[in-house]
VOGU-3710 file (C-alpha; in Angstrom, 3 decimals, decimal comma):
1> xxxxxxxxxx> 0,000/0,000/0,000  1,595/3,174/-0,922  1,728/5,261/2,281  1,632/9,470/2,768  3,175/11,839/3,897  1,641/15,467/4,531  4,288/18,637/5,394  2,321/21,839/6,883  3,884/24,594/8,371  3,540/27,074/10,912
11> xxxxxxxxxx> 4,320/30,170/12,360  5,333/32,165/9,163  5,931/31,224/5,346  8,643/30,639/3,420  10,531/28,495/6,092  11,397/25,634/3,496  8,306/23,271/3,325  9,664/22,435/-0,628  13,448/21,965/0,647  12,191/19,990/3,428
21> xxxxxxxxxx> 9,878/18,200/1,345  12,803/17,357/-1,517  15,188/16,356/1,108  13,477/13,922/2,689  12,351/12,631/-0,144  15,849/12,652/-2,033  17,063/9,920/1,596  13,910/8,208/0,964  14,831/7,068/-3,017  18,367/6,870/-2,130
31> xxxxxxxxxx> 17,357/4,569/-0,067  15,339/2,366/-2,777  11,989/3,487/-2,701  10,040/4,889/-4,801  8,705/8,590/-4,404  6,994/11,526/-5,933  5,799/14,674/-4,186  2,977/17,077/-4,922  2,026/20,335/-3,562  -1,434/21,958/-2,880
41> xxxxxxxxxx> -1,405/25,693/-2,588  -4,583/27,088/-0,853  -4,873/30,608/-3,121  -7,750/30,281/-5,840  -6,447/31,166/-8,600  -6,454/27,542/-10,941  -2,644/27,888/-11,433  0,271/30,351/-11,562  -0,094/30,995/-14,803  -1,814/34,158/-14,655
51> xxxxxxxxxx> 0,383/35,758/-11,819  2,878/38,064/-11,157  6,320/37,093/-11,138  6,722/39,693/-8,232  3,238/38,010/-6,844  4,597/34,714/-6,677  8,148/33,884/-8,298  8,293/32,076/-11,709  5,868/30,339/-12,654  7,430/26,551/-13,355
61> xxxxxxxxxx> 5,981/24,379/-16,487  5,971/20,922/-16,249  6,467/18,214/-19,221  2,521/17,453/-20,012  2,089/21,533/-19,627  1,022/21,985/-16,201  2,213/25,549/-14,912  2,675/25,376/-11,600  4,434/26,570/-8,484  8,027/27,170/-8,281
71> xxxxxxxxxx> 8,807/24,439/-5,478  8,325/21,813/-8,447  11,542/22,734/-9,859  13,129/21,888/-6,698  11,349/18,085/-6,712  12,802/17,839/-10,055  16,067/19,087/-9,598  16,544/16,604/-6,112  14,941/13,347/-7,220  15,904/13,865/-11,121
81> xxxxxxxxxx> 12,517/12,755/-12,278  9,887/14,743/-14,171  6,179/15,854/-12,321  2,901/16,531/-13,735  -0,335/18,305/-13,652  -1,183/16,017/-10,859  2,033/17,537/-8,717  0,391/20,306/-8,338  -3,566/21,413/-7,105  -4,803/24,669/-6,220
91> xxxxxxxxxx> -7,742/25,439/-4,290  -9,152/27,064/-7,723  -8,825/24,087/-9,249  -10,725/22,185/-6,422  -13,472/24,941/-6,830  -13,821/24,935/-10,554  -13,788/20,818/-10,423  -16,895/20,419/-7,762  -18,538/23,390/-9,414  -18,176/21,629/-12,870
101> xxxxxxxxxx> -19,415/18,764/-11,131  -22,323/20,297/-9,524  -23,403/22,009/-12,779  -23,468/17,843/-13,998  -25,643/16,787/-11,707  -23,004/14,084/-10,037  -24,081/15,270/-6,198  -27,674/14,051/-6,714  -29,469/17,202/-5,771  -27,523/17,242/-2,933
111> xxxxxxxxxx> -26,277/21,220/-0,838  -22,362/21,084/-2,342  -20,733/21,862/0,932  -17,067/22,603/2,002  -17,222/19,575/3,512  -17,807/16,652/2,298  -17,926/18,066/-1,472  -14,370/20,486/-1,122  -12,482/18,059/1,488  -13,586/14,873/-1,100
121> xxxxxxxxxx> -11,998/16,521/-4,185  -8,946/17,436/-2,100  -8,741/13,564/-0,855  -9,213/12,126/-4,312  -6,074/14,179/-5,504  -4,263/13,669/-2,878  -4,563/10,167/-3,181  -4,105/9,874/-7,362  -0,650/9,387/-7,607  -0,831/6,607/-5,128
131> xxxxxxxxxx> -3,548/4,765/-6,974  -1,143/3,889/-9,311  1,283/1,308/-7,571  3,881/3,403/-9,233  5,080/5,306/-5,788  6,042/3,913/-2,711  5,466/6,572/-1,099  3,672/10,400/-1,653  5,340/13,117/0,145  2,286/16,268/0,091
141> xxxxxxxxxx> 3,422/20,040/0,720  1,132/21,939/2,011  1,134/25,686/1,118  0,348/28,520/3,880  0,808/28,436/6,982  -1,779/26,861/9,926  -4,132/28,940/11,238  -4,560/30,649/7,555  -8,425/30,732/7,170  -7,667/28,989/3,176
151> xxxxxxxxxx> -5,429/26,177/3,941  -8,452/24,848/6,487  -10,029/22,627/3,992  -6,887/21,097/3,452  -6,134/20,770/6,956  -9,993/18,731/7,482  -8,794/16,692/4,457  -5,360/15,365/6,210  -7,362/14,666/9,288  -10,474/12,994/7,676
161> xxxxxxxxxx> -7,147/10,522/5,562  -5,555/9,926/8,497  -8,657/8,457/10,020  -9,207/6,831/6,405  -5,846/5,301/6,564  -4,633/4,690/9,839  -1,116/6,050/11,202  0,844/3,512/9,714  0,146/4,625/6,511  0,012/8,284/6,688
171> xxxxxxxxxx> 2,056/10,208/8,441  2,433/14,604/9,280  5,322/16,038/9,309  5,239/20,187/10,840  7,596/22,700/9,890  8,001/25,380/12,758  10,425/28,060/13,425  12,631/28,365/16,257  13,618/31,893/16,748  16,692/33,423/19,205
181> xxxxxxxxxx> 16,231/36,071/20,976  19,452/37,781/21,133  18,791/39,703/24,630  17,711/36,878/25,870  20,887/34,574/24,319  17,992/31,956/24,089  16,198/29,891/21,013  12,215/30,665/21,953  9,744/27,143/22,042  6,700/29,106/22,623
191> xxxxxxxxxx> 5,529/29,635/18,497  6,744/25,942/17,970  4,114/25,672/20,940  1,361/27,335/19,530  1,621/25,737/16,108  1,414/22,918/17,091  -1,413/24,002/19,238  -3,038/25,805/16,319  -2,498/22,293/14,259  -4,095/20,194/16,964
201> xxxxxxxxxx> -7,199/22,365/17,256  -7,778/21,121/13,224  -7,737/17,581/14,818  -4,064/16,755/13,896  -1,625/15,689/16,138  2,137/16,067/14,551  4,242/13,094/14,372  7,307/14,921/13,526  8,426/18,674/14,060  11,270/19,770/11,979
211> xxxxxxxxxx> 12,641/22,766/14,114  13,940/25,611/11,400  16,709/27,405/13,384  19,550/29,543/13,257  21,507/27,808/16,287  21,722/24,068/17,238  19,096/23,206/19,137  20,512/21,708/23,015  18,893/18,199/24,190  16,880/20,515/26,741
221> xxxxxxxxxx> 15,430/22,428/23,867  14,337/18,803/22,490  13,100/17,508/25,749  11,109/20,636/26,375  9,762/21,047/22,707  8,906/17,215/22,462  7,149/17,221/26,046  4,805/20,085/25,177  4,162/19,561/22,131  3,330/15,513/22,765
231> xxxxxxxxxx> 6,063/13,779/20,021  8,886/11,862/20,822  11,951/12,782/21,641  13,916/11,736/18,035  10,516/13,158/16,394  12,036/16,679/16,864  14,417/17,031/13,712  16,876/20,257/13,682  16,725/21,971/10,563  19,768/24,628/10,877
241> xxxxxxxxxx> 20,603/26,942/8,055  22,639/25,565/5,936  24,887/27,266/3,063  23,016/26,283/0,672  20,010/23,563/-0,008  21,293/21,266/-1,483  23,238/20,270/1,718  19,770/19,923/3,361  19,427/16,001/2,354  22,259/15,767/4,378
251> xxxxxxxxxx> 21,669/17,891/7,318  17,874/15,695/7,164  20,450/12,470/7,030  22,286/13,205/10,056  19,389/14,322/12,189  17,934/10,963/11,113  14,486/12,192/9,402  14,412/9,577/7,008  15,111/6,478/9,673  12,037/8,291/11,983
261> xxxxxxxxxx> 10,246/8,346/8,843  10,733/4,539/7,650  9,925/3,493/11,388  6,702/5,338/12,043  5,092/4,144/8,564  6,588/0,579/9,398  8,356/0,664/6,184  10,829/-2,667/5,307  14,835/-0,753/5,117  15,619/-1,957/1,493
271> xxxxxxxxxx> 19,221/-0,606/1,692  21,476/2,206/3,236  21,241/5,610/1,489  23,515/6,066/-1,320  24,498/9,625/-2,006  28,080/9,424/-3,235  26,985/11,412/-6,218  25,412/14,099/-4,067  28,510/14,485/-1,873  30,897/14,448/-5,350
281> xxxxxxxxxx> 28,265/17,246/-6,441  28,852/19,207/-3,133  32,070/19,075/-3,184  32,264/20,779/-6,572  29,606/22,914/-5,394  31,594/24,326/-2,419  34,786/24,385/-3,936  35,423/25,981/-7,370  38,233/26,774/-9,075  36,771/28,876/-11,558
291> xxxxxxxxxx> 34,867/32,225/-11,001  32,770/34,147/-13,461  30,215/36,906/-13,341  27,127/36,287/-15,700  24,508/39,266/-16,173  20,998/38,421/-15,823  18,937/40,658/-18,355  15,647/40,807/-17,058  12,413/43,376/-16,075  12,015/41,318/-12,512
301> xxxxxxxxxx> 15,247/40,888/-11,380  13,940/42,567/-7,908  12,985/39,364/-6,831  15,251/36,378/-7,297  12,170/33,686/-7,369  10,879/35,376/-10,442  14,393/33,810/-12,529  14,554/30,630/-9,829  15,500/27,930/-12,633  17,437/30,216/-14,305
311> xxxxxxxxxx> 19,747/31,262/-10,719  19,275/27,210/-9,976  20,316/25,836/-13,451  23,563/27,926/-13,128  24,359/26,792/-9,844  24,436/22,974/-10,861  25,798/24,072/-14,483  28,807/25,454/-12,239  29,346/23,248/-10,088  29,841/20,422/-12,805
321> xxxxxxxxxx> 32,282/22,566/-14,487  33,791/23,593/-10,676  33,362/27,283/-11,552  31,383/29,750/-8,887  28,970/31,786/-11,850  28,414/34,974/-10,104  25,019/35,957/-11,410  24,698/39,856/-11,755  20,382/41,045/-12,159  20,902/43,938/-14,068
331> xxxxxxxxxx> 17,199/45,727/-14,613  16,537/45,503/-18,789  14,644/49,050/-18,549  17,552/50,931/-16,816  19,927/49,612/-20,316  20,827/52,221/-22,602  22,956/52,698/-25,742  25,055/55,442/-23,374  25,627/53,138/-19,886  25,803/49,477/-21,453
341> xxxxxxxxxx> 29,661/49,875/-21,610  30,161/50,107/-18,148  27,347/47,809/-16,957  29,196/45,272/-19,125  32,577/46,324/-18,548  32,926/43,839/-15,479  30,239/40,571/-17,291  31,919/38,044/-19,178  28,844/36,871/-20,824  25,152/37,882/-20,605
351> xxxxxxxxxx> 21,697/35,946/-20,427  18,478/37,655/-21,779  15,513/36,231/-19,719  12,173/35,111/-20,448  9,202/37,637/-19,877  6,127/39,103/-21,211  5,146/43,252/-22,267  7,110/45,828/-23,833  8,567/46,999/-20,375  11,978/47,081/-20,752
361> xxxxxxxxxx> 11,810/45,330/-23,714  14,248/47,949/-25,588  17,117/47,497/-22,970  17,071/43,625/-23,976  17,291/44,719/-27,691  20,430/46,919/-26,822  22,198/44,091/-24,651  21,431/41,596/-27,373  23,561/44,038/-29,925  26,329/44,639/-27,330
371> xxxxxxxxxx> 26,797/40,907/-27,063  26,535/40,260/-30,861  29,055/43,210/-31,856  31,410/42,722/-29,046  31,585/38,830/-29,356  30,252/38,613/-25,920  28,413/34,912/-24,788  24,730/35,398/-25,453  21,947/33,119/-23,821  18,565/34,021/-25,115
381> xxxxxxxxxx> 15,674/32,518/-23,649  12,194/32,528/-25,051  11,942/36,263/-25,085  15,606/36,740/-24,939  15,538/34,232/-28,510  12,375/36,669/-29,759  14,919/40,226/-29,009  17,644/38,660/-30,474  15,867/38,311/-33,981  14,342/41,920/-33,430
391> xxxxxxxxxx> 18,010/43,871/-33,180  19,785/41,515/-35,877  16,391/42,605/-38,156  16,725/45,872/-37,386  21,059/46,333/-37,417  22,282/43,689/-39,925  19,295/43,108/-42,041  18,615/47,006/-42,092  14,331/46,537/-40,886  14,135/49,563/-39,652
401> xxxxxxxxxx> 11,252/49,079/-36,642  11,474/45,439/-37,133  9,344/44,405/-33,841  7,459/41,886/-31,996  3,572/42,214/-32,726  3,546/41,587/-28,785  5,483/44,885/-28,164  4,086/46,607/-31,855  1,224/45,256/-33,406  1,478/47,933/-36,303
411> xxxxxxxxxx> 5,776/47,336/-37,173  6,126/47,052/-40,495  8,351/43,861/-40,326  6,382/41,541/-38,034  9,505/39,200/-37,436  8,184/38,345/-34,411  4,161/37,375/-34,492  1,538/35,977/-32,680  1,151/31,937/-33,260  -1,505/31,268/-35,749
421> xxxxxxxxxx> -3,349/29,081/-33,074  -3,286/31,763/-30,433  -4,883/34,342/-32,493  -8,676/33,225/-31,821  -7,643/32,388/-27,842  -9,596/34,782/-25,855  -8,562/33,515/-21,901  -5,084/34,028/-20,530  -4,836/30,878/-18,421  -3,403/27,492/-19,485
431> xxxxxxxxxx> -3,531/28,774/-23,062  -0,171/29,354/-24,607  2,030/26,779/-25,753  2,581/25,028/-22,699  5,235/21,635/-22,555  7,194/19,286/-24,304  7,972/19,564/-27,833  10,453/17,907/-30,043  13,211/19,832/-31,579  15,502/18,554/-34,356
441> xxxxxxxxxx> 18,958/20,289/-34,303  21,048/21,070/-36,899  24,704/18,969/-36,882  27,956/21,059/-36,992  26,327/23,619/-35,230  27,221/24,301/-31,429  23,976/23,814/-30,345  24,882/20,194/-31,711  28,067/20,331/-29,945  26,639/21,105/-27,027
451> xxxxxxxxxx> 23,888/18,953/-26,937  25,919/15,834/-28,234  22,905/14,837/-30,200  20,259/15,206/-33,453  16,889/15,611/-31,321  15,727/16,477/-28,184  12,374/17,706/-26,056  12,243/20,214/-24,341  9,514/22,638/-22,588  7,889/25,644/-23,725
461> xxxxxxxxxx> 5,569/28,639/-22,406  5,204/31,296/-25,202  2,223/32,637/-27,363  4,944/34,131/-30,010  7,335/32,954/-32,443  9,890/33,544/-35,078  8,346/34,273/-38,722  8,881/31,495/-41,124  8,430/34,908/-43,549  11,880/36,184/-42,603
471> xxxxxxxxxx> 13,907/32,991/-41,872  15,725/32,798/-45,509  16,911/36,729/-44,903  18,016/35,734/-41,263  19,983/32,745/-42,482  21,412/34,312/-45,131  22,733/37,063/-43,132  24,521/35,173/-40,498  21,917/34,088/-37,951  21,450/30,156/-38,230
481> xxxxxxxxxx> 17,848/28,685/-37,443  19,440/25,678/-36,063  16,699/23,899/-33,840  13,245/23,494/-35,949  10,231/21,500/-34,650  9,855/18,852/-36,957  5,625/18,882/-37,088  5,040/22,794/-37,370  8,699/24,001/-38,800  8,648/26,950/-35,967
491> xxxxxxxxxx> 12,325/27,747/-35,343  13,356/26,558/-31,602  17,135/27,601/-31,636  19,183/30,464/-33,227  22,978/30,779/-33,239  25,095/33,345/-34,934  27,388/32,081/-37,674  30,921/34,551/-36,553  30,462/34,586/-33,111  31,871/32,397/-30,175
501> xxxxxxxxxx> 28,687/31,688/-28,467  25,371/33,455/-29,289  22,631/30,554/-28,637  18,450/31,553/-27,706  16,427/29,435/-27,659  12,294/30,047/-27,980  11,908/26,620/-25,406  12,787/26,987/-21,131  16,326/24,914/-20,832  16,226/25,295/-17,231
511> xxxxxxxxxx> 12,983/23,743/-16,519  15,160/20,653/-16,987  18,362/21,318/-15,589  18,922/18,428/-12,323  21,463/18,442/-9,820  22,507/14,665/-11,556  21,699/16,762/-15,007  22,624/19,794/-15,479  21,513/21,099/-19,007  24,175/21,589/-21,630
521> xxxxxxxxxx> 23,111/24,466/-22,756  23,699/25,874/-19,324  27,064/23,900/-19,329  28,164/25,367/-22,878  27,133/28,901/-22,411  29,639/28,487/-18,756  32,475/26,717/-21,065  32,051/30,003/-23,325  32,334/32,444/-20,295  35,034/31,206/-18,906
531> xxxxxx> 37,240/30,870/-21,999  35,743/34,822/-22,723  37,603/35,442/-19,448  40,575/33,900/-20,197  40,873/35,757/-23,501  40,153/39,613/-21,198
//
């Protein structure tokens, strides 16, 4: 029987439910078992799709075109296995499916109530990727924080499956936050307290408290949280800061989550965890010999979860060529043709990030040209692949007000237009061109050389592409279409012919960038840096 596992949290957000979640589950599968993790987030919208990057970070696409939250680049990037739409649920999506439901007929006439209508739907997916016998286990993050009047559904839900189940097979882990006082010289127990209070008053008692903390937490602290708070002693796991997460799995390791784990769900031990790669990928991690600093074009560089693949897939890009990649966010609408020198002067190679909107949009265009005439490394991505084709239209073809119809709908060189299938969508949500696609790559190209093979899949989020209209002028002129979709012929990769390394792409490379794969894109575009740097 596949068993579950729910992580809540408490006392304030953003204390690592996702890392926590991903670590664990990392010890678990190195240990043999089988494991996937989802996450429920209690806002209503149906999905990220339609929010803010400042609102809520990037919004992460998965392989079957689910966009979802950003912790489901972390699941990826730990266990090296893809999600899905069923990875992620949002309490609009609950809504819209009982509603749907309701407007069927299916509840007999009956009142649709929160409960058992809501709490059902949120059981049933909670459950689906255990129905499967695919997973040994199902790791659920919750999103908020108890006591939050939204995540209360889900919290009746966990109860009602825990009476369903039975403790062997389902099992809650809390995340709480132990805070020092520095006056005091003290860590405080009293929130860890009341969460837990606030958690039992929804009719769940914890079975593990991960403590996040800043200090290391004395026996005494242990004693005292475990007494009041009615766990066992080894139930109350130290979560210190570490350097960076990735060395979480192995902070989780040596507190011994995963044994406390395996014991209270009366789990068989198949085999001791094996994590040599992770430890060889540390070790690179924490000690480079290589340093360079990599600008990061963008409009929402203000907040770093907006670009989190992007920060993430140069991190594990680095570390597999042992080289610390400093990333610089440098704000695309502050660019102009009369300060680009010196807000290059220090890069040694530049990446133009996804987005949406004309803001900004003309301080891409500029950096794009920089990096083309000054045979600087270029990563384009999505956007950055759709600016690149606007300033080599408009400075080597000679297109004067070449555009995107996004940013210009009037330009008279549309070299950048609209998909033909998006032009009678009317709603915003879930309807671009959302995951995998093949891409067939062109051989003696870098992209080739870099890839180390003919075709590969990779995911998309865009409602624009290149125009097939100007691809013969482009080609001819020096930029090489050198990744084409082999179904609809819309051009996937660009390179310049006499440069060292100008690549875009119109697909996401780092929605598949793993700590055990890093993508090669990421890895070439660091190989060209460094060698830039070498050459200054």
């Amino acid at each position: 029987m596949t068993k579950y596992i729910f992580v809540t949290g408490g006392v304030t957000s953003s204390l690592g439910k996702g890392i926590i979640s991903a670590s664990l589950a990392k010890l678990l599968q190195s240990r043999g078992f089988s494991v996937t993790i989802q996450k429920f987030d209690p806002y209503i919208n149906v999905d990220p799709g339609t929010l803010n990057p400042y609102e809520h970070g990037e919004c992460y696409v998965t392989d079957d075109g689910a966009e979802t939250d950003l912790d489901l680049g972390y699941y990826e990037r730990f266990l090296n296995k893809p999600v899905s739409q069923a990875n992620n649920v949002t309490t609009g999506r609950i809504y819209q499916t009982v509603i749907q439901n309701e407007r069927k007929g299916e509840y007999l006439g009956k009142t649709v109530q929160v409960i058992p209508h809501i709490t059902d739907e949120i059981k049933r997916r909670m459950m689906l990727l255990g129905q499967s016998d695919e997973h040994d286990i199902v790791i659920t993050e919750l999103g908020g924080t108890v006591g939050d009047i939204e995540s209360l559904p889900y919290l009746e839900a966990v109860r009602q499956m825990r009476w369903d189940l039975g403790n062997d097979n389902c099992l809650v882990i809390h995340l709480t936050l132990l805070p020092y006082l520095e006056a005091a010289k003290e860590l405080k127990t009293k929130p860890t307290q009341h969460s837990v209070k606030e958690l039992q008053n929804a009719g769940i008692q914890p079975d593990i408290l991960v403590c996040r903390t800043d200090h290391d937490i004395s026996n005494a602290i242990r004693r005292k949280i475990a007494l009041f708070c009615n766990v066992e002693i080894s139930s109350v796991i130290e979560a210190i800061t570490a350097d960076t997460v990735y060395a979480v799995p192995l902070l989780m390791l040596r507190e011994n989550l995963d044994r406390v784990v395996i014991n209270k769900l009366k789990l068989r031990e198949r085999k001791e965890p094996d994590l040599k790669k992770w430890k060889e990928f540390l070790g690179r991690l924490k000690n480079p010999t290589h340093e360079i600093n990599v600008g990061l074009i963008g409009k929402y560089i203000e907040l770093k979860d907006a670009y989190k693949s992007i920060y993430e897939s140069f991190l594990l890009a680095g570390a597999e060529k042992e080289c610390e990649v400093n990333v610089i966010p440098i704000q695309s609408e502050n660019i102009y043709d009369d300060n680009i020198k010196d807000k290059f002067s220090d890069l040694d190679g530049i990446l133009v990030a996804p987005g949406f909107g004309e803001r900004g949009f003309e301080g891409k265009v500029i950096a794009a040209r920089y990096a083309r005439e000054n045979k600087m490394p270029f990563f384009g991505i999505c956007l950055g692949m759709q600016t690149a084709v606007v300033e080599f239209s408009r400075n080597v073809l000679g297109l004067e007000n070449a555009n995107s119809t996004e940013m210009n709908p009037n330009t008279p060189y549309k070299v950048i237009d609209l998909m033909e299938e998006q032009k009678q969508i009317e709603n915003m949500g879930g309807t671009m061109r959302l995951g995998t696609y093949p891409c067939e790559i062109k051989k003696n190209s870098k992209v080739h050389a870099a890839y180390g093979e003919s075709k590969v899949n990779e995911r998309h989020r865009h409602r624009y592409e290149m125009n097939n209209d100007f691809k013969k002028d482009l080609e001819k002129a020096g930029m090489h279409c050198v990744g084409i979709n082999p179904s609809t012929n819309l051009v996937e990769m660009i390179e310049l012919k006499d440069h060292p390394w100008f690549i875009a792409s119109q697909f996401h490379p780092e929605y598949k960038s793993t700590v055990e794969e890093p993508h090669p894109l990421f890895v070439s575009f660091i190989e060209a840096c460094m060698k830039n740097k070498s050459i200054d």
